[in-house]
C-alpha positions in Angstrom: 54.9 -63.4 -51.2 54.8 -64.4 -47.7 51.4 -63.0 -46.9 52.3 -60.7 -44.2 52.4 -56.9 -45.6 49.5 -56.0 -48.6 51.2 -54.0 -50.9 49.2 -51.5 -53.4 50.4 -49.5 -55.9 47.8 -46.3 -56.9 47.9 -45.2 -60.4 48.9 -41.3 -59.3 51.7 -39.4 -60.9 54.2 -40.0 -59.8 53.4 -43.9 -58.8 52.8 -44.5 -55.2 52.8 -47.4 -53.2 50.8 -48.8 -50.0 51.8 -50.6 -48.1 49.2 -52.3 -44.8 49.5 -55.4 -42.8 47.5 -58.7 -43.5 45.8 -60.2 -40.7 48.1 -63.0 -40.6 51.2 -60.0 -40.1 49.0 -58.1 -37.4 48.8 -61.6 -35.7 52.4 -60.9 -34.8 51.8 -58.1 -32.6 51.4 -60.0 -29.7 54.8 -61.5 -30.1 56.3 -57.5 -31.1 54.9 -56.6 -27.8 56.1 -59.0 -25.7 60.2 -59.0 -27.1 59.3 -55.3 -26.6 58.2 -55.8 -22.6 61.4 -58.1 -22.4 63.6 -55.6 -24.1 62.8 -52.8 -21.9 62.9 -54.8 -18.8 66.9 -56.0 -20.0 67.8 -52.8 -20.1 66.3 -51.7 -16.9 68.0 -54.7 -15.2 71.3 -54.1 -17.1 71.9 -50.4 -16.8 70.2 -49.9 -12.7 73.1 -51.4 -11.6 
């Protein structure tokens, strides 16, 4: 629905389901990473006191 994750399901028994990101949800792995950097940077400035 919102484009972001493909979702398959395989005709196996019993039913299984894929699921892989679009290339509009891997474009948001440059924002992941960076709230990532921050995060571990907060913490390292939080708990070094």
């Amino acid at each position: 629905m919102n484009h972001l994750v493909k979702r398959t399901v395989c005709n196996t028994k019993p039913v299984t389901v894929e699921y892989e990101l679009t290339a509009l949800g891997g474009s948001f792995n440059e924002i992941i990473e960076a709230m990532a950097k921050w995060g571990i940077q907060y913490r390292q400035s939080v708990f070094s006191k």
